[in-house]
C-alpha positions in Angstrom: 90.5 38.7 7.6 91.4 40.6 10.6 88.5 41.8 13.2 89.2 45.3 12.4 88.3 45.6 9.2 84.8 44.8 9.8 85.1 47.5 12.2 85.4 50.3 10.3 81.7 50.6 8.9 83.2 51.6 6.0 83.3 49.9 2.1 84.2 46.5 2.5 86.5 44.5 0.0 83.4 42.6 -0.9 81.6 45.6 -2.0 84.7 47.1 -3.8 84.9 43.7 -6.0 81.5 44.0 -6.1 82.0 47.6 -8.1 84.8 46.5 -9.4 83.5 43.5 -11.7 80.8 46.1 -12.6 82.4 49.3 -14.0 85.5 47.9 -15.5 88.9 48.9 -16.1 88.2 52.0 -17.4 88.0 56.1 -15.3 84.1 56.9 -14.6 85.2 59.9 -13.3 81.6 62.7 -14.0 82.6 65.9 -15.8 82.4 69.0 -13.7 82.6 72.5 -14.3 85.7 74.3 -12.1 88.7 73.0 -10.8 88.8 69.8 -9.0 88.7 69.7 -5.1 90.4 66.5 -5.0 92.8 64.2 -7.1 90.5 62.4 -9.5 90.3 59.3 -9.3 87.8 56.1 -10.8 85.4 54.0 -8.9 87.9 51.2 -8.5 91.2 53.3 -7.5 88.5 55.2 -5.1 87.6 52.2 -3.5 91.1 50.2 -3.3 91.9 53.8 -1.2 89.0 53.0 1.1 90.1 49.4 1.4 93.8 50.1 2.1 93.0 52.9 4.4 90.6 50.3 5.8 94.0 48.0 6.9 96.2 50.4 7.7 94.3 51.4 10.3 92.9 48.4 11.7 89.1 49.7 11.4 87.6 53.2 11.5 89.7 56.0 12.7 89.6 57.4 16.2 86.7 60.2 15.7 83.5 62.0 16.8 80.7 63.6 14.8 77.0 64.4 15.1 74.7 62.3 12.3 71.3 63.3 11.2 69.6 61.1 9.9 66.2 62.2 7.4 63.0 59.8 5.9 60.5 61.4 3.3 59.4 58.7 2.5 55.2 59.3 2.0 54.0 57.5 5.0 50.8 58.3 6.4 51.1 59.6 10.1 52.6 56.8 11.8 51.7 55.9 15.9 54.1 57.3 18.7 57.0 55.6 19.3 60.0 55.7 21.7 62.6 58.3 21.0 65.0 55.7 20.0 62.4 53.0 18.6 63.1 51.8 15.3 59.6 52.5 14.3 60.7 56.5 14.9 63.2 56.2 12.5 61.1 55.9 9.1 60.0 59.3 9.5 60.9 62.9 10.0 64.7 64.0 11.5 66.6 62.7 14.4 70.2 63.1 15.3 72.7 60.8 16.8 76.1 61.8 18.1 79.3 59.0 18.0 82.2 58.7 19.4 84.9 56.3 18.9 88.3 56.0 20.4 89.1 52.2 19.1 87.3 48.7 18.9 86.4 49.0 23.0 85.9 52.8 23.5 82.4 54.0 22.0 80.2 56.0 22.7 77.1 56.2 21.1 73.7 59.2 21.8 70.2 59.4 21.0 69.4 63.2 22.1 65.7 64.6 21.7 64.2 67.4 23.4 63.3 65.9 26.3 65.0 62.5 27.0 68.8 60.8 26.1 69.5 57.5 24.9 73.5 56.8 25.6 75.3 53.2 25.0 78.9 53.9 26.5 81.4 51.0 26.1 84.6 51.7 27.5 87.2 48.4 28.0 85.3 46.0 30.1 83.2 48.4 31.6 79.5 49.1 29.1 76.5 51.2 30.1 73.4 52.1 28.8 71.5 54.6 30.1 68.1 55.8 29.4 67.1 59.2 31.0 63.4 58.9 30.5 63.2 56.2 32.3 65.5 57.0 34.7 67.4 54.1 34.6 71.3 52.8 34.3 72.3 49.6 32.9 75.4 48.0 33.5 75.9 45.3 30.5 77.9 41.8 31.5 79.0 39.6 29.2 79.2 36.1 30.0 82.0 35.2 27.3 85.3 37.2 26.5 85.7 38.8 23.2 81.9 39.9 23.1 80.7 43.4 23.0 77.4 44.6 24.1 76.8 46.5 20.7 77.5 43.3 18.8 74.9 41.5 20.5 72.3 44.5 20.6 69.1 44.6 18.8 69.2 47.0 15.8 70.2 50.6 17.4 70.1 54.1 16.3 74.4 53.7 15.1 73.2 51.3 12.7 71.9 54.2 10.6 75.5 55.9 10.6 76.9 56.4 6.9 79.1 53.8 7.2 76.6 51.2 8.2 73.9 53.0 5.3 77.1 52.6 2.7 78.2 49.2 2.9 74.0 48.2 2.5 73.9 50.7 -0.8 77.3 49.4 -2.0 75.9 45.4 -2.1 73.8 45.8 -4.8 76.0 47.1 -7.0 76.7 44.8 -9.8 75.7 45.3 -13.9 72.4 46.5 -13.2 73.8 50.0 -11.9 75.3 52.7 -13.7 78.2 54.6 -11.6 80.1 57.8 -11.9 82.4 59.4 -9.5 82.5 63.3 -8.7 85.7 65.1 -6.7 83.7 68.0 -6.2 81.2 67.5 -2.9 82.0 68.9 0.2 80.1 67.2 3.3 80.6 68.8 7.2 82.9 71.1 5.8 84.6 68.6 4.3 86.0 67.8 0.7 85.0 64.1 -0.4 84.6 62.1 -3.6 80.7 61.3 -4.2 79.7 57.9 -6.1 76.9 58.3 -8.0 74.8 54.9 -8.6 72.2 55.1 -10.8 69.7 51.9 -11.9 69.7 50.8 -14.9 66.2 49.5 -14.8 62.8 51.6 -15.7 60.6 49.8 -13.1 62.6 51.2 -10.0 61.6 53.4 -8.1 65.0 55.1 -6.9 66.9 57.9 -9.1 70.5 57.5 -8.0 72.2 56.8 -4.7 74.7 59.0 -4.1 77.5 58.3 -1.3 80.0 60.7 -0.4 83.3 59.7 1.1 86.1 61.5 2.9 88.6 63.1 0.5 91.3 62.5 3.3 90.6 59.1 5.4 88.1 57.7 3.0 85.2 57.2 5.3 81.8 57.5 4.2 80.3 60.8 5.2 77.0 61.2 3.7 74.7 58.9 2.1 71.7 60.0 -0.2 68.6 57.9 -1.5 66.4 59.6 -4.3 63.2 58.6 -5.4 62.6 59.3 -8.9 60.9 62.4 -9.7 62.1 64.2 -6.3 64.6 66.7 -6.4 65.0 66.5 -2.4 66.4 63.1 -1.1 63.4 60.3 0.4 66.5 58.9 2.9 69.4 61.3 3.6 72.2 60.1 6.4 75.3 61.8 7.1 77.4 64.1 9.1 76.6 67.3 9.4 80.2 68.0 11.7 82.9 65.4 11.8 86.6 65.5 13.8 89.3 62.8 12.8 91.0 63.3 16.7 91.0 61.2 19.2 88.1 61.7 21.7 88.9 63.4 25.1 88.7 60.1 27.6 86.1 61.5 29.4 84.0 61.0 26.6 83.6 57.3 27.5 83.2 57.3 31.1 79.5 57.0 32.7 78.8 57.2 36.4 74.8 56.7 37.3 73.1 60.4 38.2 72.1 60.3 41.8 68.9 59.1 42.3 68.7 57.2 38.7 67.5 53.2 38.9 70.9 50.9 38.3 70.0 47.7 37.3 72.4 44.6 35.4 72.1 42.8 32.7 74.0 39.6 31.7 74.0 39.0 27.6 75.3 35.8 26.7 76.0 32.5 28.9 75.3 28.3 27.4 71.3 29.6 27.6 71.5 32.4 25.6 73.7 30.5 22.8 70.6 27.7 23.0 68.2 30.5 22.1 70.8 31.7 19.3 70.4 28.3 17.7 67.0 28.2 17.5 66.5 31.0 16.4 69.2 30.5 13.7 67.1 27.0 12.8 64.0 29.5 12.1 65.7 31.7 9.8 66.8 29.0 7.9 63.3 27.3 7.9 61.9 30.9 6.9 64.6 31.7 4.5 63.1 28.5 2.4 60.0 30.3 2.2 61.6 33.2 0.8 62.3 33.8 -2.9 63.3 36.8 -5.0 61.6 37.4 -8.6 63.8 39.3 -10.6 67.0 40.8 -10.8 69.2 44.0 -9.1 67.0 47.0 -8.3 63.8 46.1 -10.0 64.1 43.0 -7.5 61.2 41.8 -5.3 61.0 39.6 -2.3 58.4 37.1 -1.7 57.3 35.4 1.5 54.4 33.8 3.3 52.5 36.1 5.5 49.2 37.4 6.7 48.2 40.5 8.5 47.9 38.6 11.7 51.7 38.0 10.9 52.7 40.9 10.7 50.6 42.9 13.3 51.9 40.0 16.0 53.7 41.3 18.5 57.4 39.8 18.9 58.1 38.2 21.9 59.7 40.1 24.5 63.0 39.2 26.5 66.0 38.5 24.6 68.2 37.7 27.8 68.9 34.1 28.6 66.7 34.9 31.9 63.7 36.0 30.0 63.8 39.8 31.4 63.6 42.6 29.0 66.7 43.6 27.2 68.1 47.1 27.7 68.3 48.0 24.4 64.3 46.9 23.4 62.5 49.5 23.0 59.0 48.5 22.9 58.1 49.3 19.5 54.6 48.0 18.6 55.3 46.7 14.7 51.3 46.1 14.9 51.1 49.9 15.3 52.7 51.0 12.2 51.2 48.1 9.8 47.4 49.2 10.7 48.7 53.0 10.2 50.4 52.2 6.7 47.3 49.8 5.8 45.1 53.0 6.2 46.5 54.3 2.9 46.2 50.8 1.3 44.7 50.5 -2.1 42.7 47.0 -3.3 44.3 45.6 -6.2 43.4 42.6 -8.3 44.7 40.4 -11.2 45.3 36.8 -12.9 47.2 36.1 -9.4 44.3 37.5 -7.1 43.4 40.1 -5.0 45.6 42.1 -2.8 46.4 45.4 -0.6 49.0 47.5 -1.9 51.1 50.4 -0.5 53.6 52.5 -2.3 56.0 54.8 -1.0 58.3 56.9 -2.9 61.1 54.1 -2.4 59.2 50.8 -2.0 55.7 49.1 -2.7 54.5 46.5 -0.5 51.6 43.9 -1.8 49.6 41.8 0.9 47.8 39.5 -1.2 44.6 37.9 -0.3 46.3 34.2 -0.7 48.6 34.8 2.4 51.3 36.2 0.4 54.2 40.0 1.2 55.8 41.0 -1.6 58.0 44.3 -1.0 60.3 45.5 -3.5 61.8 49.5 -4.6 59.6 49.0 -7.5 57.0 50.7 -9.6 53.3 48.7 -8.8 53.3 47.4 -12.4 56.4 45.5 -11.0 55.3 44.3 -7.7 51.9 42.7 -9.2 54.1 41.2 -12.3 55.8 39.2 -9.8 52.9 38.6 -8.0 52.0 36.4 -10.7 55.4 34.8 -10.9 54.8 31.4 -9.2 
């Protein structure tokens, strides 16, 4: 399959097969009240569109937007973070503005009050610059035909809709229920909205809902509800969107006098050594691993202990050990003993245990070195607990 249609963030063919073998042949299409926005049209003619528009275009359309990006999820006040820290993205509102001209002009910023995070790949040429610390990077790769936010570690454009989408779309199969409206309207927008709703009593999400461009069929908006909230625990999507190319100078970056430049090489024969072993641990780890259940009322097992998961990663993901540009410094120690603070003690057949519940996931520690997290009721997460 050509390069570009990974590209696109958008619904992949997997996921509409995936939708596909589970709704049918026949319309799904929700009844609304007034007339239609848009043609109607069924899960499966929906998502052939995305698909096709998908290839015709070779990936996502040239375009530029601002996302925000909301959690409500019920966590306890978690510890200071970095602006762009992953840890700062389970909580409260942030907003990330994209730009994209093609496959090697993007343009991608992390704006808060005070600072700017800003990854700028323009043909050979990538910077990332970080105006708290004062500091430019210029990125170098060691091997044509890789891109500096391929080999990133997870970044704040992972949490566009299109990234958000193609996640909510894989786990539709027979245990979800799905309608489609052609009524929403999203940045000023019309767009079709997919509806998924679990089948299952034990989970604790409502419906996903997932709006997607009425016009070029990209995923605009995407909507996570926990049941018995009428306001959305996740929420990502545009609140303004443009289908035009971007002016050039959009992606073009020259250091602010005075600011630190520094490089950084990403790739080389040392770098693919590391990828391997680190690719031998996964698949060591992944044997650990095991799922007890089935579609949204799923949970996932693994070893661990609270010294596991307060450890500290090791820093330096650069073949020559310095720090990568893009790590943040996040402190996953930090947030465990903040959402352990609101831990209740649990106990059973299987043992004794800390458990935390969220409005979309529970998460049992269990006193005989075992994680279960699942988007689960608790009833669920210590059934499986006993599941051996």
């Amino acid at each position: 399959m050509r390069r570009g249609t990974f590209v696109r963030w958008g619904v992949p063919i997997a996921a509409a097969a995936v939708i596909g073998a589970a709704i049918g042949a026949g319309p799904v299409i929700a009844a609304v009240s007034g007339d239609p926005v848009l043609p109607q049209r069924s899960a499966q003619q929906l998502l052939a569109d995305a698909v096709a528009a998908t290839e015709k275009s070779e990936g996502l359309p040239p375009m530029s937007g601002t996302v925000q990006q909301t959690a409500s999820l019920g966590l306890p006040a978690l510890p200071q973070t970095g602006a762009s820290s992953p840890l700062s993205l389970v909580s409260g509102s942030h907003e990330v503005k994209v730009w994209y001209g093609s496959q090697d002009k993007l343009r991608v910023a992390m704006p808060t009050q005070l600072n700017e995070t800003n990854l700028i790949v323009n043909g050979d040429q990538t910077w990332y610059w970080d105006s708290a610390s004062n500091t430019a990077t210029r990125v170098k790769l060691q091997h044509e035909g890789e891109r500096p936010h391929d080999l990133a570690t997870p970044r704040p454009q992972d949490l566009t809709p299109q990234a958000v989408a193609e996640k909510v779309l894989s786990r539709a199969d027979e245990h979800t229920a799905i309608s489609v409206t052609n009524t929403a309207e999203v940045a000023g927008r019309p767009a079709y909205q997919l509806v998924l709703k679990p089948k299952a009593a034990g989970s604790l999400v409502q419906e996903v809902r997932l709006a997607i461009d009425g016009e070029n069929y990209v995923p605009l908006q995407v909507q996570v509800f926990a049941k018995g909230s009428a306001e959305p625990a996740f929420q990502v999507g545009f609140t303004q969107v443009t289908f035009t190319p971007p002016a050039a100078e959009n992606f073009t970056f020259t250091p602010p006098a005075g600011a630190k430049v520094e490089e950084q090489v990403i790739g080389g024969e040392k770098q693919k050594e590391i990828s391997k072993e680190h690719a031998e641990e996964a698949r060591k780890a992944a044997g650990d691993i095991k799922v007890v259940g089935e579609g949204w009322t799923s949970v996932v097992v693994l070893p661990a202990s609270l010294s596991d998961l307060t450890a500290r990663p090791t820093e330096g993901a650069t073949p020559s050990g310095e720090k990568s540009p893009f790590d943040q410094g996040a402190d996953p120690g930090a947030l465990v003993d903040s959402v352990l603070k609101s831990a209740t003690t649990v106990s059973g057949p299987w043992g004794s245990g800390k458990l935390v519940k969220t409005k979309l996931a529970t998460a049992l520690l269990t006193d005989d070195g075992r994680l279960l997290v699942g988007a689960v009721t608790p009833e669920e997460i210590t059934k499986a607990a006993g599941v051996r």
